[in-house]
C-alpha positions in Angstrom: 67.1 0.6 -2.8 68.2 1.8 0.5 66.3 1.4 4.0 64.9 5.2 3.7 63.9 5.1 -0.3 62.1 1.1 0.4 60.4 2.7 3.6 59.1 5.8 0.8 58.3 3.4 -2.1 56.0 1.1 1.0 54.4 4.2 2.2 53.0 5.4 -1.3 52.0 2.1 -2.2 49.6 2.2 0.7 48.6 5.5 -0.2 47.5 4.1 -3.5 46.0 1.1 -2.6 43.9 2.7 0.8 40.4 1.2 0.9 36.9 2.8 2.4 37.3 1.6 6.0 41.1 3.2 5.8 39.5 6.1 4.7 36.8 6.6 6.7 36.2 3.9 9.2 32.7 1.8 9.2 31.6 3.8 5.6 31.3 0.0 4.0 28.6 -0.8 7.3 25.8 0.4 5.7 26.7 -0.1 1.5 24.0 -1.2 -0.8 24.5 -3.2 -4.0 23.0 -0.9 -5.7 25.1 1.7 -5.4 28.8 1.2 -5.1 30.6 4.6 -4.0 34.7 4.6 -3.9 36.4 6.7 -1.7 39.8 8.7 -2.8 41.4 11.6 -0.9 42.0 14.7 -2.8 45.9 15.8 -2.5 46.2 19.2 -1.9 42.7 19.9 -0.8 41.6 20.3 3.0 39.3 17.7 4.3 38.5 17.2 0.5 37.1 13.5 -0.9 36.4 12.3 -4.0 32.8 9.8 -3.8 32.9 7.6 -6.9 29.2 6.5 -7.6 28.1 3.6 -9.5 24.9 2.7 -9.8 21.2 4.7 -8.9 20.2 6.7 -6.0 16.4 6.4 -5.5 13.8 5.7 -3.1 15.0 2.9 -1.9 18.7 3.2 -1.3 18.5 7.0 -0.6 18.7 6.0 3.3 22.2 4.2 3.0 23.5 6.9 0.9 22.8 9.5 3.1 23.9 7.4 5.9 27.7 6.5 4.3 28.2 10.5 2.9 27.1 11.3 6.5 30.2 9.1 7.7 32.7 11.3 5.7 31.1 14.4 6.8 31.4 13.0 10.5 35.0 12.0 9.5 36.0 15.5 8.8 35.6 15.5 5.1 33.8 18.6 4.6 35.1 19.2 0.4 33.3 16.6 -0.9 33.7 15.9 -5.0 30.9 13.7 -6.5 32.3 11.7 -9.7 29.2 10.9 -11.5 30.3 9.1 -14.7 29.2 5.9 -13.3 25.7 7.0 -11.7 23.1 6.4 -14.4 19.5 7.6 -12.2 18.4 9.9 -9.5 15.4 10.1 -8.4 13.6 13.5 -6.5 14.7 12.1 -3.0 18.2 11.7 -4.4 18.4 14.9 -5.3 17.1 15.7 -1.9 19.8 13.8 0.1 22.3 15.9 -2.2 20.7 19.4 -0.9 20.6 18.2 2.9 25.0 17.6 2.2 25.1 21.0 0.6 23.7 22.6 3.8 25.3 20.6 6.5 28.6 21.0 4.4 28.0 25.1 3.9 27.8 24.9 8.0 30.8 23.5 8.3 32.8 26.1 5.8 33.1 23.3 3.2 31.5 22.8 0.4 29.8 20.2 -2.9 31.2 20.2 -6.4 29.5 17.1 -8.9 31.6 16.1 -12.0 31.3 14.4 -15.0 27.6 14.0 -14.9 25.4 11.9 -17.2 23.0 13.7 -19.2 19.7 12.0 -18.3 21.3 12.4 -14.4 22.1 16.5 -15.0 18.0 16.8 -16.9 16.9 15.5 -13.3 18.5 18.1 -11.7 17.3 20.8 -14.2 13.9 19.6 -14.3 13.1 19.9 -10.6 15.5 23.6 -10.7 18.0 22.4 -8.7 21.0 22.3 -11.0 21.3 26.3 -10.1 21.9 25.5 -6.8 24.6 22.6 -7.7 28.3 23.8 -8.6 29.0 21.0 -11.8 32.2 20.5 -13.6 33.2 19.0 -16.5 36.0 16.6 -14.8 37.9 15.4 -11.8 40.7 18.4 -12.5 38.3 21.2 -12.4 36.4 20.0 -9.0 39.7 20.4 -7.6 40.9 23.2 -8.5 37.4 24.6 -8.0 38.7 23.6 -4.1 41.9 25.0 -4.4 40.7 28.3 -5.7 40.0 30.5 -2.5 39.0 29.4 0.9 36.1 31.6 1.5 32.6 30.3 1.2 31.4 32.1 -1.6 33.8 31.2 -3.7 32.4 27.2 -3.1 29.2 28.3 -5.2 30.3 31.3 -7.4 31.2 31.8 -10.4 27.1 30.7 -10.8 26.0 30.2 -14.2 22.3 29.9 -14.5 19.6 31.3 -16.9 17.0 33.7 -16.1 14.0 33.2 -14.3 12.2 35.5 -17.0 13.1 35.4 -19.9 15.7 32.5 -19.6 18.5 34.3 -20.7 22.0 32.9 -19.9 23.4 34.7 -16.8 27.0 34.8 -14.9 26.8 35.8 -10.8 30.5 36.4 -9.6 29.2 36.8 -5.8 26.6 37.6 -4.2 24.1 40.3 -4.5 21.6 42.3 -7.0 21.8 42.8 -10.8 19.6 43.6 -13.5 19.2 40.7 -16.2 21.1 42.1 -19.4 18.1 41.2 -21.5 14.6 41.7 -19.9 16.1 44.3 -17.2 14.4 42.4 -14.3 16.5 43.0 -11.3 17.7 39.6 -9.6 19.6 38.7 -6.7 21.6 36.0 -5.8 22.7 34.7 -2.1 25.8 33.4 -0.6 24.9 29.7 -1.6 24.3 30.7 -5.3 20.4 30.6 -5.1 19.1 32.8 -7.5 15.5 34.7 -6.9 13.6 37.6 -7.8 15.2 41.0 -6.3 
């Protein structure tokens, strides 16, 4: 190997072997054992992170959560990609802390996908309604190239997939605005950030 090619082959193995603090400095300050979140950048996405979460968000360690996602925000990370494989419980204020990111990032032009939930995490979400307001994919691959897709804000919560208010049917929102359901005609609207309500 030559000067140039050992200087390359140094630089991606620091790439790949970056911890929190290189990431986003003082985001290990306030960790809590029970949840452990990993930090990865997202090649080819602007300002986007990947949070790996193991563990629970309740309660209890809701604080330190918000605290350490607040960090990244602060960093400059406004795409932020939740890998949920490893989170087994989330409780109502869990959910909460998730909203308060969604807003704060939706100021700043960025935006909130969550991938590879569990299903007792996901029947949370859908039992206290918020899952409509959520963007969720299937795996690491789709949250990005949900990212990649277009840089306008609407595009960060549509295509929206959710099911009538009414008569529950299952119901795709492409942007924003009004539309009759297909199946009990009541007419609908849906906002910029996805949320769905009478019309």
């Amino acid at each position: 190997m030559n000067f140039a090619e050992t200087a390359e082959f140094n630089k991606n193995l620091q790439g790949m072997c970056m911890t929190n603090e290189d990431i986003v400095p003082g985001f290990d300050h306030d960790k809590d054992d029970s949840l452990k979140i990993d930090l990865k950048r997202i090649d080819g996405v602007s300002n986007g992170i990947v949070l790996s979460l193991t563990g629970y968000i309740d309660t209890y360690n809701s604080n330190s959560f918000q605290k350490r996602v607040q960090k990244s925000i602060d960093a400059g990370f406004v795409n932020l990609a939740f890998d949920c494989k490893g989170l087994n419980y989330v409780s109502s204020t869990g959910i909460g802390s998730f909203t308060t990111f969604l807003k704060m990032l939706k100021q700043k032009k960025g935006g909130l996908v969550l991938f590879e939930v569990q299903a007792k995490v996901l029947e949370v979400f859908q039992l206290l309604g918020f899952s409509t307001f959520f963007t969720i994919k299937s795996n690491a691959e789709e949250a990005e190239q949900h990212f990649m897709s277009s840089g306008e804000i609407s595009s960060v919560y549509f295509p929206q997939i959710f099911d009538c208010p009414i008569c529950a049917k299952k119901l795709k929102a492409v942007k924003p605005g009004r539309f009759r359901c297909s199946e009990c005609k009541t007419i609908l609207a849906v906002d910029e950030t996805g949320h769905v309500f009478l019309g």
